[in-house]
MIDONU-641925 format. One record per atom (N, C-alpha, C, O): residue in three letters; x, z negated, y. Coordinates in steps of 0.02 Angstrom, whole numbers, plus 50000, padded with zeros to 5 digits. Example, Ala and Ser with C-alpha at 12.3 -4.5 7.8 and 13.67 -1.06 7.14 Angstrom:
# MIDONU-641925
Ala506604961049716 Ala506154961049775 Ala506604961049835 Ala507124957749834 Ser506424964649888 Ser506844964349947 Ser506454960650002 Ser506704959850057 
# end
This chain:
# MIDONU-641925
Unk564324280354457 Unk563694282254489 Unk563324275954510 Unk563334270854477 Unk562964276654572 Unk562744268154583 Unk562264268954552 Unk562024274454537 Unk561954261754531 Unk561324260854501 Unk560624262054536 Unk560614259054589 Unk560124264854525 Unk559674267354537 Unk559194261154579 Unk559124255454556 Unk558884263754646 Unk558434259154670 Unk558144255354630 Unk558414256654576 Unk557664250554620 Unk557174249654594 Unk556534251954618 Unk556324250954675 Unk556164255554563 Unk555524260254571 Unk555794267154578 Unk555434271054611 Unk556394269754553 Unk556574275554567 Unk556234277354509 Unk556124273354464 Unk555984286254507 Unk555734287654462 Unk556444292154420 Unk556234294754368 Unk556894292854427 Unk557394297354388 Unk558264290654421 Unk558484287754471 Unk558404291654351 Unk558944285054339 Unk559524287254360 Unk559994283354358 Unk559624295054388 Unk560114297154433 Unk559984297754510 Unk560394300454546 Unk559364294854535 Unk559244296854600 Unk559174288854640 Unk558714285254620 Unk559624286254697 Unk559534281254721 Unk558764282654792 Unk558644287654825 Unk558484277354792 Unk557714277154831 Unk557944277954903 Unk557654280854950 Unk558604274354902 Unk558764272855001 Unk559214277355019 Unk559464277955075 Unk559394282054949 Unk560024286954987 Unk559724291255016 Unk559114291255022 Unk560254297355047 Unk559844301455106 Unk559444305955083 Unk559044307655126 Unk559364308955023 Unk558704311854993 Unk558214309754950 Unk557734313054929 Unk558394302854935 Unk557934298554894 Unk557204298854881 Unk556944300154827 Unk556774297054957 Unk556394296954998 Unk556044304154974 Unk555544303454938 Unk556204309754986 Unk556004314954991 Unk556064316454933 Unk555524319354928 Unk556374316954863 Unk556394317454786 Unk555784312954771 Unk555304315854746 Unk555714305154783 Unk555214301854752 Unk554694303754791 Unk554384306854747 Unk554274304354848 Unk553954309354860 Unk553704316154848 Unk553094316454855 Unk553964321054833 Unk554014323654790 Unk553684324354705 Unk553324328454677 Unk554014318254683 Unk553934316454603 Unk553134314854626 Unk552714318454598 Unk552904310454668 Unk552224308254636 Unk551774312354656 Unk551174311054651 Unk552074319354689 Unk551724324854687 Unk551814328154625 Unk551494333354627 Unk552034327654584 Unk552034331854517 Unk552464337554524 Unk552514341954481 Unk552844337554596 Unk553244344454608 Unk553894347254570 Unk554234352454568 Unk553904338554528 Unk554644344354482 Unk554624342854388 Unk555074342654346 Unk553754342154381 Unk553704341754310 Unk553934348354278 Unk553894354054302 Unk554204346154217 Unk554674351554189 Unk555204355854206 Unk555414360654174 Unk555444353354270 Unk556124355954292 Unk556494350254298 Unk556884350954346 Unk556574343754267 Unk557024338954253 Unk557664343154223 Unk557624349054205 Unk558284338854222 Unk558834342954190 Unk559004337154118 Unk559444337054075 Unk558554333754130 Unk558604328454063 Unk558154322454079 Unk557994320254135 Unk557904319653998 Unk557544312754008 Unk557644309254057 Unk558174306354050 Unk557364307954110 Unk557464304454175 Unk557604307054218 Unk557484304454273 Unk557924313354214 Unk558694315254278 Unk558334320054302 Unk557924323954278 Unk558714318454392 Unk558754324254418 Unk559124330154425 Unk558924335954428 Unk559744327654428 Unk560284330854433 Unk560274332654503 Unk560274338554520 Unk560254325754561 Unk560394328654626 Unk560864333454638 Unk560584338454661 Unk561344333954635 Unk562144337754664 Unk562214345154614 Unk562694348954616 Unk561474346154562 Unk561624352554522 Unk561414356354594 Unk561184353654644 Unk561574363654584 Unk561314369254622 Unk560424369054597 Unk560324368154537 Unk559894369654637 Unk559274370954633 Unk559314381154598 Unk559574385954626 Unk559064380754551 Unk559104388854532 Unk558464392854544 Unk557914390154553 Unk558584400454543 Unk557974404154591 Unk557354402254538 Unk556804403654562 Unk557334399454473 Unk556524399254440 Unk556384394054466 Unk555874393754500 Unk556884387054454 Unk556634380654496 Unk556584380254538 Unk556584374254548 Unk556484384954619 Unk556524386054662 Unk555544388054671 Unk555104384454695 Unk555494394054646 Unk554864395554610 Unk554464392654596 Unk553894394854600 Unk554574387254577 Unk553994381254553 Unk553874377454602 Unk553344375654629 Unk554564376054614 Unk554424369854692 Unk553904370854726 Unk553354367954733 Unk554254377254756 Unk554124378954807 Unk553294381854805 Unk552954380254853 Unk553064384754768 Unk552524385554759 Unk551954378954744 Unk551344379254755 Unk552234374354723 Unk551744367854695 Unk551894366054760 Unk551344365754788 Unk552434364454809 Unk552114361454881 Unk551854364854918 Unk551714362454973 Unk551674371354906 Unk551054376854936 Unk550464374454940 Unk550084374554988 Unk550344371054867 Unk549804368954853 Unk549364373954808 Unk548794372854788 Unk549844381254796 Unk549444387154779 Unk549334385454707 Unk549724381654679 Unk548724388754667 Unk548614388054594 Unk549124395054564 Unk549344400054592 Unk549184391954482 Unk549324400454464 Unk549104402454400 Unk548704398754371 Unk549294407554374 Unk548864410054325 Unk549074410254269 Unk549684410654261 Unk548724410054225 Unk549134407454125 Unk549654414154131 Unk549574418954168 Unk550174412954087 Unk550694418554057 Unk550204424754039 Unk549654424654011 Unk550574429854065 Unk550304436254053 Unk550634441754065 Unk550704445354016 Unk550844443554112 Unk551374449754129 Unk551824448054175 Unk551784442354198 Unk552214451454191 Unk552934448654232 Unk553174457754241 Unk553294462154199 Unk553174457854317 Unk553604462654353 Unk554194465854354 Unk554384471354373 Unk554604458054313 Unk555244457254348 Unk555554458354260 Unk555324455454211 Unk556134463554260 Unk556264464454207 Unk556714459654153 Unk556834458954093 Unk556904456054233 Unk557464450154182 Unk556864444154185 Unk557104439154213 Unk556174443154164 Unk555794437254184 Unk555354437454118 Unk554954442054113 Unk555404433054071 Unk554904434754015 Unk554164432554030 Unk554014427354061 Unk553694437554002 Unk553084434854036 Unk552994428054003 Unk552774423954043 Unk553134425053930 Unk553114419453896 Unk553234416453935 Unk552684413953948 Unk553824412953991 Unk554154408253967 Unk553514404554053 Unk553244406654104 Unk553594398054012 Unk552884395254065 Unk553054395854128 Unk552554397254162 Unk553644395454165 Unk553604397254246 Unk553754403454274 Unk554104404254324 Unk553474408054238 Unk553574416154232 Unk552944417154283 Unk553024421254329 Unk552384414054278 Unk551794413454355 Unk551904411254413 Unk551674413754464 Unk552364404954411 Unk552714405354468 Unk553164410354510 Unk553184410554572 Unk553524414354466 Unk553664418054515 Unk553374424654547 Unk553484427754600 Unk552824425754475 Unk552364429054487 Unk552094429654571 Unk552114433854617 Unk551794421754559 Unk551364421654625 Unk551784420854702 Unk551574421054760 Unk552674419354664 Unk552814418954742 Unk553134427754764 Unk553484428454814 Unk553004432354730 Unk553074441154744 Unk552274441054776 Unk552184443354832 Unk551824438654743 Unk551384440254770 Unk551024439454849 Unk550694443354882 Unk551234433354860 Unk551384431054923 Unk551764433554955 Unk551894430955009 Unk552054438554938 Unk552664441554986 Unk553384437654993 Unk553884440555014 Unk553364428954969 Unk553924427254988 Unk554574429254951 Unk555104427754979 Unk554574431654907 Unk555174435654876 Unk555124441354872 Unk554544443254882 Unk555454445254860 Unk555484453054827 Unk555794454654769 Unk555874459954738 Unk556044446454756 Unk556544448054697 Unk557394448554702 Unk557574445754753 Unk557854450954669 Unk558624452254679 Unk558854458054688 Unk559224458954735 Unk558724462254653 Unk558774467354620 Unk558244474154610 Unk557654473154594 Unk558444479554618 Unk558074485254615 Unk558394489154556 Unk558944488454529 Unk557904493354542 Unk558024499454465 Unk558484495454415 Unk559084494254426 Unk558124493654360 Unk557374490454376 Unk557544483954423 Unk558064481054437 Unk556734482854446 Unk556614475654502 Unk556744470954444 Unk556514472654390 Unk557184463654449 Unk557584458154442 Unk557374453354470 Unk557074455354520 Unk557364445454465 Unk557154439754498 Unk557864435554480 Unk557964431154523 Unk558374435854429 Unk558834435154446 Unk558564426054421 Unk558454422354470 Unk558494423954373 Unk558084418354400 Unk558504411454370 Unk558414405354370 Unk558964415654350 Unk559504407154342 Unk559964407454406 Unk560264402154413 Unk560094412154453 Unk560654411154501 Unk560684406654536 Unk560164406754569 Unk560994402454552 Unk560804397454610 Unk560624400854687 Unk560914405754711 Unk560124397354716 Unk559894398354778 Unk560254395354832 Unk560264389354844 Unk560664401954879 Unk560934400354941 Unk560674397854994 Unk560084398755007 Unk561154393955038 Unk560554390855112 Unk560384395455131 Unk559774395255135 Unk560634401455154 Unk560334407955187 Unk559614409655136 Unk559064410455162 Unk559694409855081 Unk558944414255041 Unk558604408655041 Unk558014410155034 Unk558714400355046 Unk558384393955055 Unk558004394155115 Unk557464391155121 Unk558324398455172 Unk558084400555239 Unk557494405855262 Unk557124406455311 Unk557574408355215 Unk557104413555206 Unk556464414055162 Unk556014418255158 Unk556604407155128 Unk556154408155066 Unk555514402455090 Unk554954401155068 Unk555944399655151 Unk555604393755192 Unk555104397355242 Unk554514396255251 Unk555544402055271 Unk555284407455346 Unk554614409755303 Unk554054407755316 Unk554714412855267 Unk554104416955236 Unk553524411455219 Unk552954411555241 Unk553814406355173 Unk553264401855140 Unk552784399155189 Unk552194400555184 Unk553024395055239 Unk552834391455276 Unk552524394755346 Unk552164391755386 Unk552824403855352 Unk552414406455425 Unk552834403255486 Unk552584401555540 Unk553554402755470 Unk553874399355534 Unk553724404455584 Unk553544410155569 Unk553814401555669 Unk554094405355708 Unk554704409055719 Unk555204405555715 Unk554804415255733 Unk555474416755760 Unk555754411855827 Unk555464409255874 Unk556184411855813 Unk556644407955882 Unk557294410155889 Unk557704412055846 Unk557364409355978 Unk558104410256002 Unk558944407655922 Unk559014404055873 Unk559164410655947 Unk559944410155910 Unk560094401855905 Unk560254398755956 Unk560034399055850 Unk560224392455855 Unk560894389755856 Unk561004383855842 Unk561364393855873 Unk562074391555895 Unk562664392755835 Unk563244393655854 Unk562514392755754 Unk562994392855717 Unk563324400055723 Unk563144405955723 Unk564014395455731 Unk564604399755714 Unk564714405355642 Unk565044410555644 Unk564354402655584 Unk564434405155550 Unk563864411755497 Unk563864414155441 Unk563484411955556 Unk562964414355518 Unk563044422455548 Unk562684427155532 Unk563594422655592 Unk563674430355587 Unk563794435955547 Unk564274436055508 Unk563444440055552 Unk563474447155517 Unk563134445855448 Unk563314448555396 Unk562544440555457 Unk562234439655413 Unk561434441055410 Unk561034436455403 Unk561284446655417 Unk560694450755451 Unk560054448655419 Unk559524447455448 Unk560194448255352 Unk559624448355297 Unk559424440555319 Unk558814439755320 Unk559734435755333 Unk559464429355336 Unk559474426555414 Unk559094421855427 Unk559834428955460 Unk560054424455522 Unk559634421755536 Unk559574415755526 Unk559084426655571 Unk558494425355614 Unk558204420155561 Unk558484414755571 Unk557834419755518 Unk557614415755475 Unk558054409255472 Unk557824403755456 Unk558534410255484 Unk558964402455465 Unk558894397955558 Unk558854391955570 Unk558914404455610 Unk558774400055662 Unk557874398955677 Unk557664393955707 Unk557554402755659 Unk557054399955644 Unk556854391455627 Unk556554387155658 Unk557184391855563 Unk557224386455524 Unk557464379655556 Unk557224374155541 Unk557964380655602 Unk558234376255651 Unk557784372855723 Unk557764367355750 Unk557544377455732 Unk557174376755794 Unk556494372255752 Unk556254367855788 Unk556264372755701 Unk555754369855667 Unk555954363455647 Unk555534359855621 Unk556764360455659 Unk556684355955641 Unk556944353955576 Unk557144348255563 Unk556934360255527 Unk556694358355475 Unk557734358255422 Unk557934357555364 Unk558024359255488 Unk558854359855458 Unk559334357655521 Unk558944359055567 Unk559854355455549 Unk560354352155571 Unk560894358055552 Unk561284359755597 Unk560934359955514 Unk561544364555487 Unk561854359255439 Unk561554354755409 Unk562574360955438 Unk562964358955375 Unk563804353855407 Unk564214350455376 Unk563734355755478 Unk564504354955514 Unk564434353055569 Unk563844352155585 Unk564894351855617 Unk564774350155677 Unk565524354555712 Unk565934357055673 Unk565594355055770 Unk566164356055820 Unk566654359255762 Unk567044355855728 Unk566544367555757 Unk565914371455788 Unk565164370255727 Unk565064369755667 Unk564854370255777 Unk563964369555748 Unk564014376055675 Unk564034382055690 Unk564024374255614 Unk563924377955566 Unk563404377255513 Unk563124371855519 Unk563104382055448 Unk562714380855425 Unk562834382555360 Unk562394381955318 Unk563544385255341 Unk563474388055283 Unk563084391055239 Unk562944388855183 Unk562894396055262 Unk562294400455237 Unk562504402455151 Unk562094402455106 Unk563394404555143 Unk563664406455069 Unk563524398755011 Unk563514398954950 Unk563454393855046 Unk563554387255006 Unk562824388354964 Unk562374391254994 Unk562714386054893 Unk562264385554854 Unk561824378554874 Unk562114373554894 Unk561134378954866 Unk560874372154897 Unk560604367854819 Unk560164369454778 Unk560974363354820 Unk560724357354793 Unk560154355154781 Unk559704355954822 Unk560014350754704 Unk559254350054700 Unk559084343354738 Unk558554340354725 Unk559464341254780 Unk559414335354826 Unk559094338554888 Unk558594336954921 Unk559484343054894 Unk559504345454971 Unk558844351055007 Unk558684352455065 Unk558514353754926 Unk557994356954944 Unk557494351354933 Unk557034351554974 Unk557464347454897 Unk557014342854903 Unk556784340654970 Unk556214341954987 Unk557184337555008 Unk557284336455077 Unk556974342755125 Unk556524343055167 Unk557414347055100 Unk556884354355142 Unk556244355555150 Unk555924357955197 Unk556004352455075 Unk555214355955053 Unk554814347855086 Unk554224347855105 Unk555164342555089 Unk554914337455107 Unk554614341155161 Unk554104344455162 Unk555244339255227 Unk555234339955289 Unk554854348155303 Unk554654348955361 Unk554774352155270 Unk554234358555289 Unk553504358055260 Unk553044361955272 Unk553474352755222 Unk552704349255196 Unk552414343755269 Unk551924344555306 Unk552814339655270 Unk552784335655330 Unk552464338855399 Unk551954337155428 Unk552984344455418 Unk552764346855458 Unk552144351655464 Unk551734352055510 Unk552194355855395 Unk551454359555396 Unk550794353755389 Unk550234355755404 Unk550864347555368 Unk549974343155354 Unk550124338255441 Unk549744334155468 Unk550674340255459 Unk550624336155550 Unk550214343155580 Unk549794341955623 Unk550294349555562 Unk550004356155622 Unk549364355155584 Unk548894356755620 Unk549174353255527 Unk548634355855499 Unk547984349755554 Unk547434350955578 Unk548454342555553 Unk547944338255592 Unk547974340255651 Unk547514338555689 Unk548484344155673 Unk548154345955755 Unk547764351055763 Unk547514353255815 Unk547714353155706 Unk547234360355697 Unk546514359555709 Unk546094362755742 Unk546484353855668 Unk545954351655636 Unk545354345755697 Unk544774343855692 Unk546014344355760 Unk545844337255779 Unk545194340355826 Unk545174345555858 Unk544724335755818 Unk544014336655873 Unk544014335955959 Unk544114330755989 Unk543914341055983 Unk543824338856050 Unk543134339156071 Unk542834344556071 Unk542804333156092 Unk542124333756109 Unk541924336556162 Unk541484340756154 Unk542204335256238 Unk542224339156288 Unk542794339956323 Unk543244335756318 Unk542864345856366 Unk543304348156408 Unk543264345556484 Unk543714346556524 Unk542634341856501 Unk542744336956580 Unk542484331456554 Unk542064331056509 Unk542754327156587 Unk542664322156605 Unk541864320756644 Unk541914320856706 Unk541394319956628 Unk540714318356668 Unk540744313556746 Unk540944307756755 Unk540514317356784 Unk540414312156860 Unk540024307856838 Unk539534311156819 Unk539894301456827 Unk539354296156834 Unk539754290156830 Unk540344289456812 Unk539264285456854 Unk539354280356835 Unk539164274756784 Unk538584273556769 Unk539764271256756 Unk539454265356707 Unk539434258156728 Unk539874254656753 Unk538844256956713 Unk538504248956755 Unk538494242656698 Unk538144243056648 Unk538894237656712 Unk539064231956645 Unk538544229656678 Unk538514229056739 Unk537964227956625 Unk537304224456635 Unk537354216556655 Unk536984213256691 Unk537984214556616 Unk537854205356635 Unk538244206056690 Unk538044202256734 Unk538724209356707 Unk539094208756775 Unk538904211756862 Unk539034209756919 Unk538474218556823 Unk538314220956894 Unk538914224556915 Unk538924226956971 Unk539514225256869 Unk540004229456901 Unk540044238556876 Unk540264241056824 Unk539764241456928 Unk539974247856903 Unk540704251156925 Unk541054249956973 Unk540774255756873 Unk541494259356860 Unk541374268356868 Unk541014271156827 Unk541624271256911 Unk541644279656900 Unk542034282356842 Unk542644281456841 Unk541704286056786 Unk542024286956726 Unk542484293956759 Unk542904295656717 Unk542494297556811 Unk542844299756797 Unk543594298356838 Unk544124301356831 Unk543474294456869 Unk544134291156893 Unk544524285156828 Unk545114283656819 Unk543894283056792 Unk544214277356752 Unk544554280456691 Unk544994277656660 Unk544274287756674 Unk544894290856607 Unk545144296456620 Unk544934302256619 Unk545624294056631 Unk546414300756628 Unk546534305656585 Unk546584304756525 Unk546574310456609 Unk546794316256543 Unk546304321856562 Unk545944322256611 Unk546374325756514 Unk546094333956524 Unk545574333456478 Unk545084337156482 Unk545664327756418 Unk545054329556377 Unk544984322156388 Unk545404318956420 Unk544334318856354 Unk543944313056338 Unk543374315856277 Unk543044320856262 Unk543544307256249 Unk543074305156201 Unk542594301356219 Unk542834295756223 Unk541724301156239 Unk541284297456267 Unk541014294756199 Unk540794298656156 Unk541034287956191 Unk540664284756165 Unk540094279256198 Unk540144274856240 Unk539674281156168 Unk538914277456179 Unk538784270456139 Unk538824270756077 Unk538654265256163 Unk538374258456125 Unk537814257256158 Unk537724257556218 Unk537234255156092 Unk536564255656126 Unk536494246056077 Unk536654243356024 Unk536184244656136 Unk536084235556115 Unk535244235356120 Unk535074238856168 Unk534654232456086 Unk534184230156107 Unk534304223256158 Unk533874220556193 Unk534844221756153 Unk534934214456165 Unk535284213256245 Unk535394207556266 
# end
């Protein structure tokens, strides 16, 4: 096993490999306290399982949850401490669970790229989008659309190349959702600043501005380009 970056926070995870980045990120979000698989470790290359899935994915929501108390799900003890996590991700609608009579969460199974696809579509409010090309995601109803979704966002490449595949049956790795939840965090706090960004006005003002020591005036609306502008004012006694 190679030896660990320096400043890695888990002594199985290298800083410069291809999910590094996105695991230690991650960590100093607090997103995988108590789902270590040992003192230090991550256990990149284990399968991510549906409770640790639950937690993640909910702590990069950002959502709060609620002390142990009841649990839906018949295979889910209300005790055991991330029994609110999955609580709150039924509640949200992003799961439904495994299993019906009785409802199941199923919560040691490992999580497939296809239900990784879906569990993303829902969380995050993706768009639907055109067919993203894999060969292999046919006759796979419950997830397709959601997995090309997922593609068009950016937020997956697939698994293969020539032919373009995605392995939807393959179990996803606690490397590999890391990277997922990165890159769908990333992208939801980039929409949130364009959400957020100020536009002061919608024209451009006809006038002119006159440089006092030069005597040269400029037409502001020939001098700034674009559909929107920012006018700033400087006032000098001097």
């Amino acid at each position: 096993m190679p030896a660990p970056a320096q400043g890695s926070v888990f002594s199985d995870v290298r800083v410069g490999g291809t999910h590094g980045a996105a695991i230690e990120a991650l960590a100093d979000l607090g997103v995988f306290t108590g789902t270590e698989c040992g003192d230090g470790l991550f256990c990149p290359d284990q399968p991510v399982n549906r409770w640790v899935m639950a937690v993640w994915l909910i702590r990069v929501l950002g959502h709060e949850v609620k002390a142990p108390g009841t649990s839906r799900f018949a295979d889910v003890e209300a005790t055991e401490w991330w029994s609110p996590y999955a609580e709150e991700l039924a509640d949200r609608n992003i799961s439904v669970g495994c299993e019906t009579g009785p409802l199941r969460y199923c919560p040691d199974d490992p999580v497939t790229r296809a239900q990784m696809a879906t569990f993303l579509f829902r969380a995050f409010g993706l768009d639907s989008a055109p067919p993203a090309g894999f060969t292999d995601t046919e006759g796979n109803d419950a997830h397709r659309t959601n997995i090309d979704a997922l593609a068009a966002a950016g937020l997956t490449v697939g698994c293969g190349t020539d032919p373009l595949r995605y392995c939807p049956d393959d179990p996803v790795t606690r490397a590999q959702m890391a990277t997922f939840l990165h890159r769908a965090l990333l992208r939801q706090n980039e929409q949130t600043v364009e959400a957020d960004s100020i536009v002061i006005s919608d024209d451009v003002p006809d006038m002119n501005l006159v440089d006092v020591s030069s005597g040269v005036s400029v037409n502001l609306r020939s001098f700034v380009t674009g559909d929107k502008a920012l006018l700033l004012w400087f006032w000098s006694p001097y």
